[in-house]
C-alpha positions in Angstrom: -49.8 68.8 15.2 -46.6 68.2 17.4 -45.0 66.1 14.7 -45.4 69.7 12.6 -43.8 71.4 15.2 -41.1 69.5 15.1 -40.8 69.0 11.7 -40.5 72.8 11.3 -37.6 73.5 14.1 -35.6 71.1 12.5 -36.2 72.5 9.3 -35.6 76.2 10.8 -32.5 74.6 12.5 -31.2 73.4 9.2 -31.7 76.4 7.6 -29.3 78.1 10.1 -26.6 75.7 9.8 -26.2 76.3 6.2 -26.7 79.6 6.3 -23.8 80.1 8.7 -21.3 77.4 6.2 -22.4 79.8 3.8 -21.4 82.8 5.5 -18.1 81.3 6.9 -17.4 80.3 3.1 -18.1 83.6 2.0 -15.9 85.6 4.5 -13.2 83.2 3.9 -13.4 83.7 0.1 -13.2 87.4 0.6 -10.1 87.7 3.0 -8.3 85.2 0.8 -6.2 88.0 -0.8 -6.1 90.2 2.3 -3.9 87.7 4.0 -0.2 87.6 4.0 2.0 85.6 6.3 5.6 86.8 7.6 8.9 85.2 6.8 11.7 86.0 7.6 15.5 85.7 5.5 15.9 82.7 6.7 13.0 81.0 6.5 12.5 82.1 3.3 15.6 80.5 1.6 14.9 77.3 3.6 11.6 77.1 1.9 10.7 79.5 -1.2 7.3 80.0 -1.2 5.5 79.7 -4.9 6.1 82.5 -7.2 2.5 83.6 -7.2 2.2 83.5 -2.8 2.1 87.4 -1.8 3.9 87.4 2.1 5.7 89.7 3.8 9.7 89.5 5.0 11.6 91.4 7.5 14.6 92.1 8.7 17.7 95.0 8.7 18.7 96.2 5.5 21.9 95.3 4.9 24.9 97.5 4.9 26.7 98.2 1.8 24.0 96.8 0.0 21.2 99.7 -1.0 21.7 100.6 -4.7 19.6 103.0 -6.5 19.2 102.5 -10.2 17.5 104.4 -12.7 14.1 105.7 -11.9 12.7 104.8 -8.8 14.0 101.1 -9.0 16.3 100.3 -5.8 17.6 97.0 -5.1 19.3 95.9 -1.7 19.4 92.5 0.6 17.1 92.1 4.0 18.7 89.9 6.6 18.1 88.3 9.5 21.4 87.3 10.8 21.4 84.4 9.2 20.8 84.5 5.4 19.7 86.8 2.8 17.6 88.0 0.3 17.7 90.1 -2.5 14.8 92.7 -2.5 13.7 94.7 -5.4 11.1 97.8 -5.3 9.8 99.8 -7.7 8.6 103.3 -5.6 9.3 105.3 -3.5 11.1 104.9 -0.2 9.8 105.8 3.4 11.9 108.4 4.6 13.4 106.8 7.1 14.4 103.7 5.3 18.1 103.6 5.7 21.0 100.6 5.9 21.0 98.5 9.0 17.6 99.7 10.0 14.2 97.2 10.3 12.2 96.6 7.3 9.1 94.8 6.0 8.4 94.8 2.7 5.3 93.0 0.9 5.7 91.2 -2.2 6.6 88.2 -4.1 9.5 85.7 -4.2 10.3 85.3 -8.0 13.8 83.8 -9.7 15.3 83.9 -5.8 14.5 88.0 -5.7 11.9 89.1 -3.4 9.9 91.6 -5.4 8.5 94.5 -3.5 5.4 96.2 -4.3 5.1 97.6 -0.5 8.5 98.9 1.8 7.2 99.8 5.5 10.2 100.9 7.8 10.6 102.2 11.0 9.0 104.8 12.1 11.2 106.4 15.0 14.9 105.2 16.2 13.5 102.5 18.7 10.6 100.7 17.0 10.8 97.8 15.0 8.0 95.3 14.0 7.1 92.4 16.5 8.1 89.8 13.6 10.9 91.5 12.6 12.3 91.6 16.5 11.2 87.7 16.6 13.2 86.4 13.7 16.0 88.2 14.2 16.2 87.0 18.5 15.6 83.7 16.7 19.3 84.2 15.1 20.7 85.9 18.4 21.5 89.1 16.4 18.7 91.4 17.9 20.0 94.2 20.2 18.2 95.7 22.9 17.7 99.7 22.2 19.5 101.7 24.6 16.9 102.8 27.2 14.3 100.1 27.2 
């Protein structure tokens, strides 16, 4: 009788621990698309990433750079201070996307052009994203905003 105890907790036990591989397996296979890992300019052109790897880059739009073609195709270069990329996006801009103001766009790296498919910018005259303020300290070219 207590060797069918046993025999049962074990089996009860064993049952968990695949059930919970399973589990992580399956949660892991879901959020395989939802993930997307930042790089910045320079990182970027150090090591391209595959052509099929969506990730995110950010940096300051570079002056002189924004052009607006036909439709709602713009083109312009992200950098960090020091390199950069050529960004293209197909959409419509934030309104307060503007030269020499923090970016992160979502997207792919194809033929050394980072295609867009998602701009975020700014959203007030002081805020820039946490990756975006890392890479570009990272190349001494971040500036305090006045008032912090």
């Amino acid at each position: 009788m207590k060797s069918l105890k046993k025999q049962r907790r074990i089996q009860v036990v064993l049952l968990a621990v695949v059930a919970l591989i399973a589990a992580t397996g399956l949660i892991g296979y879901a959020m395989r698309d939802g993930i997307n890992y930042f790089r910045s300019p320079s990182q970027l052109v150090e090591e391209p990433p595959k052509s099929t790897e969506v990730f995110r880059i950010g940096g300051l739009v570079e002056e002189g750079s924004l052009q607006r073609g036909q439709g709602e195709t713009v083109r312009f270069s992200v950098t960090d201070g020091g390199a950069s990329v050529p960004v293209v996006f197909t959409g419509v801009l934030p309104d307060l996307f503007a030269e020499n103001q923090g970016m992160v766009g979502t997207g792919k790296f194809v033929d050394g052009v980072f295609v867009a498919s998602k701009i975020l910018a700014k959203h007030d005259e002081t805020y820039m994203p946490k990756e975006v303020v890392d890479a570009l300290k990272e190349q001494g070219v971040y500036q305090e905003p006045e008032g912090s």
